[in-house]
C-alpha positions in Angstrom: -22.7 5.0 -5.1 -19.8 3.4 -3.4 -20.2 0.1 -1.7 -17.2 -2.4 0.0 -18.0 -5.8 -0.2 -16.1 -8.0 2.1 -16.6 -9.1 6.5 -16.5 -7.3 9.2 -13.2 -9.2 11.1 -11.3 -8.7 7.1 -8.2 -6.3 8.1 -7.9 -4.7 5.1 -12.0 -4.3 5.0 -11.6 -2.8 8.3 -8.3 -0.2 7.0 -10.7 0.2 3.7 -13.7 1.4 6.1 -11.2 3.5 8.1 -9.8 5.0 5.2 -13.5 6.0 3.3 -14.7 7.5 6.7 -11.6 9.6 7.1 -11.8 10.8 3.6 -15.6 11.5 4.3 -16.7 9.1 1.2 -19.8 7.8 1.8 -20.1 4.3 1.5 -22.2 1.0 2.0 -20.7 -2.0 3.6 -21.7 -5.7 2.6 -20.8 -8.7 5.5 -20.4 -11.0 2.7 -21.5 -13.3 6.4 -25.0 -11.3 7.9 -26.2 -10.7 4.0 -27.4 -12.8 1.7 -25.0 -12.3 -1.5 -26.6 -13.6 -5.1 -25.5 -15.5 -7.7 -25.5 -12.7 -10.3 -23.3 -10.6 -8.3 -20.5 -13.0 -8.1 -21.3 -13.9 -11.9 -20.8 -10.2 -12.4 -17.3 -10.1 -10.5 -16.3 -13.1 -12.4 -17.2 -11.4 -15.7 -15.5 -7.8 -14.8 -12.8 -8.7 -12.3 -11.5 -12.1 -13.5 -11.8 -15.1 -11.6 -7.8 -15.2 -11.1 -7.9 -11.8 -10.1 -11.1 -12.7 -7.3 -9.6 -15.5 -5.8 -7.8 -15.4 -2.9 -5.2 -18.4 -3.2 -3.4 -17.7 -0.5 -6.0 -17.6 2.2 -7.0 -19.7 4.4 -10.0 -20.7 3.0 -8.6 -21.7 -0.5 -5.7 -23.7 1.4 -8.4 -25.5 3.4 -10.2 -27.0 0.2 -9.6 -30.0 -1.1 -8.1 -30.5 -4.5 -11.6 -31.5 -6.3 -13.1 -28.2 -4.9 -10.5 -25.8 -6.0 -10.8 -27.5 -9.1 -14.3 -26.6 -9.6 -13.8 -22.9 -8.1 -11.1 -22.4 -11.5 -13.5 -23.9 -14.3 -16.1 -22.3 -16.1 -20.1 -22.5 -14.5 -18.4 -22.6 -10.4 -20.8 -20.0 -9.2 -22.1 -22.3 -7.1 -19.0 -23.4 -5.3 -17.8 -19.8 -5.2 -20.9 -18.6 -3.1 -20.7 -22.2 -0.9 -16.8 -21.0 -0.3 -17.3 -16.9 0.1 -14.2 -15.9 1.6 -12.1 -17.8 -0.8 -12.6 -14.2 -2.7 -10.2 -11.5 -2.1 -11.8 -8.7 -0.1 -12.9 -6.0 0.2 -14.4 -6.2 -3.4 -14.6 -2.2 -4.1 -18.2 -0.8 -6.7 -17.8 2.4 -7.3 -20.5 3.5 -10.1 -20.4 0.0 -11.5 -16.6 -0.2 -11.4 -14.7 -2.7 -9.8 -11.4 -2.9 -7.7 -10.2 -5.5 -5.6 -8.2 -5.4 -2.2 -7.2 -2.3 -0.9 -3.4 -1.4 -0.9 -2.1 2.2 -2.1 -2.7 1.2 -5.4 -6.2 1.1 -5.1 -6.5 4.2 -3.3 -5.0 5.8 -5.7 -7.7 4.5 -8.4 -10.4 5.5 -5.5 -9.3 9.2 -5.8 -8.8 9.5 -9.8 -12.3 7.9 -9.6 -13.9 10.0 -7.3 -12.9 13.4 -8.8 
């Protein structure tokens, strides 16, 4: 099962969706925005992705926090601020058979088709 986390105006979401269809991979998408995402997935990103490797520092969202919130987003236990602050997370957020990759540049696709051999 192969599901893009991410929103529906994210360009590279958009290039990532493009890309699955045209290589027929069949795939779920998740509008971090119309669905309701839980604490214990973002836990689990923080756990197999790495927070610094999740966050998005140079996005808009991230430059639009104040100093005390990016603070708590970078220490242990900010699950809570992370899912206030969605789209401070890079995107799209890639599961494919409970692996993880992040963004979606020619690196990743490359991962996508080692993994989907």
């Amino acid at each position: 099962m192969t599901t893009l986390y991410g929103i529906s105006n994210c360009d590279k979401c958009r290039k990532a969706k493009k890309w699955f269809n045209e290589n027929r991979i069949i795939f779920d998408f998740f509008d971090f925005r119309k669905n309701e995402l839980t604490h214990a997935k973002i836990e689990i990103w923080i756990d197999r992705i790495g927070l610094d490797n999740l966050i998005n520092r140079r996005g808009t969202t991230w430059r639009n926090l104040s100093d005390e919130l990016r603070d708590q987003i970078t220490q242990p236990k900010n699950v809570d601020v992370l899912h206030q602050f969605l789209t401070v997370m890079k995107r799209p957020i890639i599961e494919i058979d409970n692996h993880f990759l992040v963004g979606f540049d020619a690196s990743v696709i490359k991962q996508i088709q080692i993994m989907k051999m």
